[in-house]
Phi, psi and omega in degrees: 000113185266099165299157208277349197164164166354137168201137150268123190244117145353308174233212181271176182234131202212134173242121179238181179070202128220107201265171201194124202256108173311102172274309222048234195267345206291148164254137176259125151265126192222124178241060166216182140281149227231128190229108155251148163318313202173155193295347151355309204247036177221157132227089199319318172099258142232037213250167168279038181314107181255124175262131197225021190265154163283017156262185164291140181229164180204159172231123184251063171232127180308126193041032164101158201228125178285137194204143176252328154214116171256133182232162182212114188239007159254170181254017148302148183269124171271112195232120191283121173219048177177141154310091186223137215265144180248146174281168169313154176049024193225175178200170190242138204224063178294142186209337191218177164062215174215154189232088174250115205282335211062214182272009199257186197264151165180101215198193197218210175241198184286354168254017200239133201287163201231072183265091177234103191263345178178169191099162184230138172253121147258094173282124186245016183252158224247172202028049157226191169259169199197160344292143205279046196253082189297357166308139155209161275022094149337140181249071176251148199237344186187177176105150156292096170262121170229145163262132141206058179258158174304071180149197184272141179222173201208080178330127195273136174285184175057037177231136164275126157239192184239223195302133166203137142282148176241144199197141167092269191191166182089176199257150158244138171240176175223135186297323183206183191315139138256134222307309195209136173245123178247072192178218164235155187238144174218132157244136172217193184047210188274015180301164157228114189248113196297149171226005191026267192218354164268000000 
């Protein structure tokens, strides 16, 4: 399924069967949830999905879902119940809301930009490092990273951030020095938040 140009859904979206949604360059705007069989049924391109609703939204795909630029422009919370990847040369462009990752993984490669202009990200998953995003530099201008899974987690070092939270329970670290924090660090609930020698 190719769409002719630009298109907005209303509702939710659902790619089944197995059918494969062609994006090319196109952008989708979605005030709904976005539900796939498998990263199959996307072919992503260069193209733009934007979540945009003020409710809840979700991404929903069996065995995780490939995005080349996902933006989130409103202040509904967007909720991951499926693993999602920004591709090479694409970015993830947070500007409103919440981005609540939970325990899956979501992050990108070394080419794929780190863009947060606003908002909150919550990342709950737990012995790794996070956020899983491997660019360097981070573009963040504004906005939230919060850690708050139930255990030990671990902050990615070399980095500039703007706001962060440690939330829930368990020890937070940070893998190496981080370069510069322009904002507020919040520790709450029973977190310890480790800094070792960095």
């Amino acid at each position: 399924k190719t769409p002719l140009g630009n298109f907005a859904v209303d509702e939710d979206i659902t790619i089944a069967g197995s059918a494969v949604l062609v994006m090319g360059t196109r952008t989708a705007t979605i005030t709904g949830d976005w539900t796939s069989y498998g990263q199959a049924g996307l072919n992503e391109g260069t193209s733009t999905v934007n979540f945009d609703s003020t409710g809840a939204q979700s991404i929903n795909t069996t065995g995780g879902e490939n995005f080349y630029i996902l933006r989130k422009s409103s202040t509904g919370t967007l909720t991951l119940n499926s693993n999602v990847n920004i591709v090479a040369g694409g970015n993830l462009n947070m500007q409103s809301g919440i981005i609540d990752a939970n325990t899956n993984t979501f992050g990108g490669t070394a080419t794929s930009a780190f863009n947060m202009s606003g908002g909150t990200i919550r990342l709950a998953k737990l012995n790794t490092t996070l956020p899983e995003f491997l660019v360097t530099p981070y573009n963040l201008t504004a906005g939230t990273i919060e850690l708050d899974g139930a255990g030990t987690q671990t902050l990615r070092g070399t980095r500039d951030y703007r706001n962060l939270t440690f939330s829930n329970s368990g020890t937070k670290g940070i893998s190496s020095t981080i370069n510069n924090i322009t904002g507020t660090v919040t520790v709450a609930n029973s977190v310890i938040l480790d800094v070792l020698n960095n």
